[in-house]
N, C-alpha and C positions, 0 to 999 in steps of 0.2 A: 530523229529517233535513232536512226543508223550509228551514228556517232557515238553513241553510248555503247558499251560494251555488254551491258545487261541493262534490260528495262526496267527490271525489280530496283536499282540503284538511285532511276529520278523520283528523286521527292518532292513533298509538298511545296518546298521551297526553290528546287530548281525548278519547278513548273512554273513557278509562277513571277521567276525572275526572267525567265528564258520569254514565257508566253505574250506579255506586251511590245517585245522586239518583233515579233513575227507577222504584227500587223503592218509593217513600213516596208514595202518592197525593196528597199537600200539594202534595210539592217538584215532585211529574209535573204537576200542575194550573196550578202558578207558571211552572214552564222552557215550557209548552205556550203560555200566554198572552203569553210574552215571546218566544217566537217566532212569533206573529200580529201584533208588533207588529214587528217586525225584518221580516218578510215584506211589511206592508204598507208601513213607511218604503222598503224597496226597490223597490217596485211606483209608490209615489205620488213618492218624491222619487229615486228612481232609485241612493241608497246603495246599495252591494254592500259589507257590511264583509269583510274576512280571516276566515276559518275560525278562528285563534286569538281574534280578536276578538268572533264570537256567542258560543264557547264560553264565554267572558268574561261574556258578558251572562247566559247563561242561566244560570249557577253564581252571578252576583248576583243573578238574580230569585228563587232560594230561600235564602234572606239575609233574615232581619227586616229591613224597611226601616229606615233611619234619617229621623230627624226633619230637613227640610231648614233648614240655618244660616238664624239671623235669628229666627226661628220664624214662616217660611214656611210656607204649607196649598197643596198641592201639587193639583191638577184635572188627572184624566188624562182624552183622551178614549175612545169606546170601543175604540179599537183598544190601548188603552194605554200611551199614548203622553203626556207632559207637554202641556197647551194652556195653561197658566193661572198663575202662582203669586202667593198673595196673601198679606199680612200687615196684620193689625187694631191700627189705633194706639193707646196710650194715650188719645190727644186722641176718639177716636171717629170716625177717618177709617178709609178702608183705604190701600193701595198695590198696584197692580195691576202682574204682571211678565207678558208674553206671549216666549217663548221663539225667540230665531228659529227659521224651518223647521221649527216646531210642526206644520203640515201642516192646521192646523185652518182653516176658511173664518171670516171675520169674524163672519158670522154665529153661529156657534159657542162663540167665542170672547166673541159679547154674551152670548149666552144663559146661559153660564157666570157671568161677572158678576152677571146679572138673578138669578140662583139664590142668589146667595150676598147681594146686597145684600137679596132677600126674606127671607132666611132670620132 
């Protein structure tokens, strides 16, 4: 409920797309985390999506993810939110992509780096 910006917004029909998911502790654990992340994008960068639009979101965060094109390795940070996306060359380089309005401090965003060139 938090996730939505206004509660006048869910309708009859996100209720009742959202509300069979919430019986599966998997998909209740995924839609909860993905609205901690829609919570805090609206708190730190100030987005308010549409009520169709979290609905949206949180019916894709129980959704096996897909593998992102390229074959990209995706760094979310804790809020779960994309900071990061990188791909390991053939030649033995990487390619680093930082996402606009990732919300991450630079800081963060090395240390991500630092993790993955140790690893």
């Amino acid at each position: 409920m938090n996730a939505f910006p206004d509660t006048h917004g869910i309708t009859v029909r996100i209720a009742r797309d959202i509300k069979p998911l919430t019986s599966e502790k998997r998909t209740l654990d995924l839609m909860i985390a993905e609205s901690r992340a829609i919570i805090a994008e609206r708190s730190d960068l100030g987005a308010v999506l549409p009520a169709p639009e979290v609905a949206k979101r949180l019916i894709r965060a129980t959704v096996a993810p897909t593998k992102p094109t390229g074959g990209e390795t995706e760094v979310k940070s804790t809020a779960g939110k994309v900071i990061l996306r990188y791909a390991h060359s053939t030649r033995g380089g990487y390619t680093f992509k930082v996402p606009a309005r990732s919300g991450a401090s630079a800081a963060e965003v090395l240390k991500a780096i630092e993790n993955i060139l140790t690893s």
